[in-house]
N, C-alpha and C positions, 0 to 999 in steps of 0.2 A: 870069446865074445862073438855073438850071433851077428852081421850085417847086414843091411838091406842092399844088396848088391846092386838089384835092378831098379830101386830107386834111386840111389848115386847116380847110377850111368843116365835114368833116362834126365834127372837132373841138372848132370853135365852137358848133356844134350844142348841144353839151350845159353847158356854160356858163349860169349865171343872172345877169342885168345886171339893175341898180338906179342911178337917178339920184339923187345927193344933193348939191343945190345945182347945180355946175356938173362937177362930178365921177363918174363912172362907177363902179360898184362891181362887180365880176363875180368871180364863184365857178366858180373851178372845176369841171367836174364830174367829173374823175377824181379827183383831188387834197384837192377842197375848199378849196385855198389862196385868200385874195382878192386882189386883183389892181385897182389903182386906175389906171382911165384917163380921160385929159382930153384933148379937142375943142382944138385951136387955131383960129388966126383964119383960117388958109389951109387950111383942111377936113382936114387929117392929125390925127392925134391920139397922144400918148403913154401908154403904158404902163411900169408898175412892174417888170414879167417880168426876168428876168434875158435873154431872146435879145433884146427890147427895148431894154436896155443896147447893143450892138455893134449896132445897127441902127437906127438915129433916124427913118430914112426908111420903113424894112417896115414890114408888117401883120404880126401872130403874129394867133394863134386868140382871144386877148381882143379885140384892135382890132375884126377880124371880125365878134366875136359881138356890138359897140355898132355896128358900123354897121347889122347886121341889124336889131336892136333899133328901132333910126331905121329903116330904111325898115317894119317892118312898122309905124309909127306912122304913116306916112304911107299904108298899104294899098300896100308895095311889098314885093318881094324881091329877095335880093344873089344875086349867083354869082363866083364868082372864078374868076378864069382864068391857066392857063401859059401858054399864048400865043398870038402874035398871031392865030393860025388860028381857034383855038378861039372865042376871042373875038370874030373877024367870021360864023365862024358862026351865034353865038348869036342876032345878030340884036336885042340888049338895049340900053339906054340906057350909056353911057358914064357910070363915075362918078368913077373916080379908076384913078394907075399910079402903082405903085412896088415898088422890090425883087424886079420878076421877077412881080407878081401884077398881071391887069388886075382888078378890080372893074366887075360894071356891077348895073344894075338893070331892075326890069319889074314893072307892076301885078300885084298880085296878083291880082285878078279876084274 
């Protein structure tokens, strides 16, 4: 399945994340709507979203915008990627694969 990579990310862009307890809180920022997501044991994480319902494995634009959230805590940044080209191009840390989206990372500097 094809993904629009850089539509996700620049989507998640505009999203607001907040941690409460172990819990994700992220607003929309078209919408407004909030959107609770949680971190499992094996680094995936779920989301409330209704595309997140038919998809337990993806990333939508909320998962995205808490991983960003982490890594700029760390002084890192995400990118997502469609595929596997794009992604050896990048030259980035590997961070996670699923649903057609590579994820990696890279200091921020």
């Amino acid at each position: 399945m094809q993904r629009h990579a850089k539509v996700l990310k620049g989507k998640s862009k505009t999203h607001k994340v907040e941690l409460s307890g172990d819990v994700f809180t992220v607003t929309s920022g078209t919408s407004g709507k909030r959107y609770f997501v949680k971190s499992l044991s094996n680094g995936c994480f779920l989301c409330g979203c209704k595309w997140h319902e038919y998809h337990k494995a993806g990333e939508c634009s909320h998962t995205l915008a808490v991983r960003e959230w982490l890594a700029q805590a760390g002084n890192r940044t995400t990118q997502a990627h469609a595929t596997v080209d794009e992604y050896r191009r990048s030259h980035r840390r590997f961070e996670d694969y699923n649903e057609g989206l590579i994820i990696t990372s890279r200091s921020a500097r």
